[in-house]
N, C-alpha and C positions, 0 to 999 in steps of 0.2 A: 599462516594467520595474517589478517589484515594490521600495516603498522597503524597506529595514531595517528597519526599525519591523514592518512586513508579514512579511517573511523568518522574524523571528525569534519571532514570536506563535505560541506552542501552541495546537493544538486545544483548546475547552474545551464537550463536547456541551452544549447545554440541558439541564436539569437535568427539566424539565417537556414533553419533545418526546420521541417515541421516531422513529427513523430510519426503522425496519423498515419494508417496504413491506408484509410480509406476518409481519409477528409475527419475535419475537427465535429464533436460532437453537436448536434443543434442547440442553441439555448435551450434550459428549462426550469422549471420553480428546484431550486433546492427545498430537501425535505429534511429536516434533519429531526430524528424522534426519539424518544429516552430510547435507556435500554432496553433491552427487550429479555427474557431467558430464553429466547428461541434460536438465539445467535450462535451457542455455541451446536446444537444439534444440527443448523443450516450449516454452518463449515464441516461437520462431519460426512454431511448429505454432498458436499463439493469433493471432499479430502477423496470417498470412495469412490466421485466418477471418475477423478483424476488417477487414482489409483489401479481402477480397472482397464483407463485406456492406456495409461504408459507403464504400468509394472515396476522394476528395478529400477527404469530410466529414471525416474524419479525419486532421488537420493534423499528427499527431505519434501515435505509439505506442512507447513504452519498456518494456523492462524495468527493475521497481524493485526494492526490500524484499529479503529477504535471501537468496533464491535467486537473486539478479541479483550477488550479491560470493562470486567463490570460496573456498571453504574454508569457508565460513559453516556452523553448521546453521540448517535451517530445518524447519517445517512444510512437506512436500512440494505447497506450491500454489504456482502460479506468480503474483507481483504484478505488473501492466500499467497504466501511465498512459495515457491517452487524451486528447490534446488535439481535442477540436471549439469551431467557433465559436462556438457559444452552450449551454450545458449547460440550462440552462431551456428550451428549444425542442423538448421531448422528442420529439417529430415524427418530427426531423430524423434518429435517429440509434435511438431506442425499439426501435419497429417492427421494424427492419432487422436489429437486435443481437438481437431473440427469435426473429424470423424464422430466425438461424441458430443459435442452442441458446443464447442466452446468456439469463440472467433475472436481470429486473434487483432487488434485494434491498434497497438502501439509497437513501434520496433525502434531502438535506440542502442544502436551498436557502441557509441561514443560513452555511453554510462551503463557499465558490466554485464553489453552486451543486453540489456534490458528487453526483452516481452512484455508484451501483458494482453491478456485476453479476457472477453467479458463472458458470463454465462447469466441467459435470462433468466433462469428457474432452477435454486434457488440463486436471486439478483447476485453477482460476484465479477469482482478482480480478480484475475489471478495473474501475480507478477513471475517472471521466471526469469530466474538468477544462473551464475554459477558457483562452484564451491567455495567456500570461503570469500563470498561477496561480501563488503562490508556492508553494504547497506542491508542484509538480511540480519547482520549484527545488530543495524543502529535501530530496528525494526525491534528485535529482542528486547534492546535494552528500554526504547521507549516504553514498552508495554507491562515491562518488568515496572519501571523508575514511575508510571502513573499508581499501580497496582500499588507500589508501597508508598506514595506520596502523596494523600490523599490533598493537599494543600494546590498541589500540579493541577490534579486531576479536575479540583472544581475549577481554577485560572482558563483548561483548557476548555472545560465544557461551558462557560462565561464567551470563552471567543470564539467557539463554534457555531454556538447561538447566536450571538451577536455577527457573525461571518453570514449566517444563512441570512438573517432577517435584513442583513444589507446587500445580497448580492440577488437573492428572489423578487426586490423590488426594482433590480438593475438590469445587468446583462442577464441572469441567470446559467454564467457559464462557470465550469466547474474549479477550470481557473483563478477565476478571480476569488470564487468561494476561497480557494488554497492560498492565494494570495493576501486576502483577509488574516487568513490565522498566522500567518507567515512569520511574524512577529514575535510574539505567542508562544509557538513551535520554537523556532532558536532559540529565546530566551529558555528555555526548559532544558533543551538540550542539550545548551551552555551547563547551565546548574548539573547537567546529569553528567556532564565529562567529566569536570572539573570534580565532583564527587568519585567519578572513578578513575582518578589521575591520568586522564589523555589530555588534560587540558592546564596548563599552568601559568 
C-alpha cells in the first residue's frame, strides 16, 4: 500500500519534459456541462472495450474525475483508471488498446509510470496505472469525499465553471483550464487528508 507521504504528494510535471506522445493538444472552447445520467452507461460502453481488448491484463478499471460524482459539471469526457501489472511493459497492453480505437497521447514514466489514451466515441481518458498507485487512490477518495460533501462539491463546481468561462475566452488549452481549478483542488484535498488522518 501506498504510505502517506506518497498519498498526499501533488503532481509536479517536469518543467524540461513534455509528455505528449505526438505533440501538445491544439487550443479549443472548453465545454464544461451539467451533469448528465448518461455518464455512467458511457463508462460502462469504455469499461467493455477495454475489457474485450485486454482481458485479465486488466486488473482493475474504474470510473473517476468528475463525471464519475453526480450532480457534478463536467467536461463531457469520460475519466477511466486502468490498473495493469506493469505500465512500462507497453507490449503488454499498447498494441491491444489501439488495436481497438484507443490512442495512446500521453507517457510519463517519471509519475507511476503514467499512460493515458484517448477514445473518440464514447469521448474518454483513460489513465493506466500500476497496482497500488497512489494516485488511483487519491482518485477514489476524491470521488468518494465530493459524493459525501455536498459543500466540496458546489466550491468545485463554482471553480470549474468559473475555470471554463476564464480559459474559453483565453488560450483554450486544457492546461490552463486545470490550472484554474488548481487552487480549489488542493484546498479540498487538504480538507480531505487531513480528515482521513494522512495529513497533520
Amino acid at each position: 500500500m501506498p504510505t502517506a507521504d506518497e498519498i498526499t504528494k501533488h503532481h509536479e510535471p517536469l518543467p524540461d519534459r513534455s509528455p505528449w506522445v505526438n505533440g501538445p493538444p491544439k487550443p479549443a472552447p472548453i465545454v464544461v456541462v451539467e451533469y448528465d445520467e448518461s455518464w455512467p452507461r458511457r463508462f460502462d460502453v469504455v469499461a467493455q472495450k477495454i475489457r474485450a481488448a485486454l482481458g485479465d491484463a486488466a486488473l482493475a478499471i474504474e470510473h473517476v474525475g468528475s463525471t464519475s460524482v453526480r450532480g457534478l459539471p463536467a467536461k463531457p469526457t469520460i475519466d477511466v483508471d486502468v490498473t495493469v501489472a506493469d505500465p512500462a511493459d507497453e507490449l503488454a497492453y499498447v498494441p491491444a488498446l489501439s488495436s481497438a480505437g484507443f490512442t495512446l497521447v500521453i507517457r510519463e514514466p517519471e509519475w507511476h509510470e503514467h499512460r493515458c489514451f484517448t477514445l473518440a466515441e464514447p469521448s474518454s481518458n483513460v489513465h493506466v496505472f500500476g497496482p497500488d498507485c497512489p494516485e488511483v487512490l487519491r482518485h477514489r477518495m476524491f470521488r468518494q469525499w465530493l459524493t459525501d460533501h455536498p459543500e466540496d462539491l458546489d466550491l468545485y463546481r463554482r471553480a470549474k465553471l468559473a475555470a471554463a468561462a476564464e480559459v474559453s475566452t483565453g488560450s483554450g488549452l486544457v492546461v490552463d483550464y486545470n490550472k484554474h481549478k488548481e487552487p480549489v483542488i488542493r484546498s479540498i484535498y487538504e480538507r480531505m487528508f487531513r480528515a482521513s488522518g494522512l495529513l497533520r
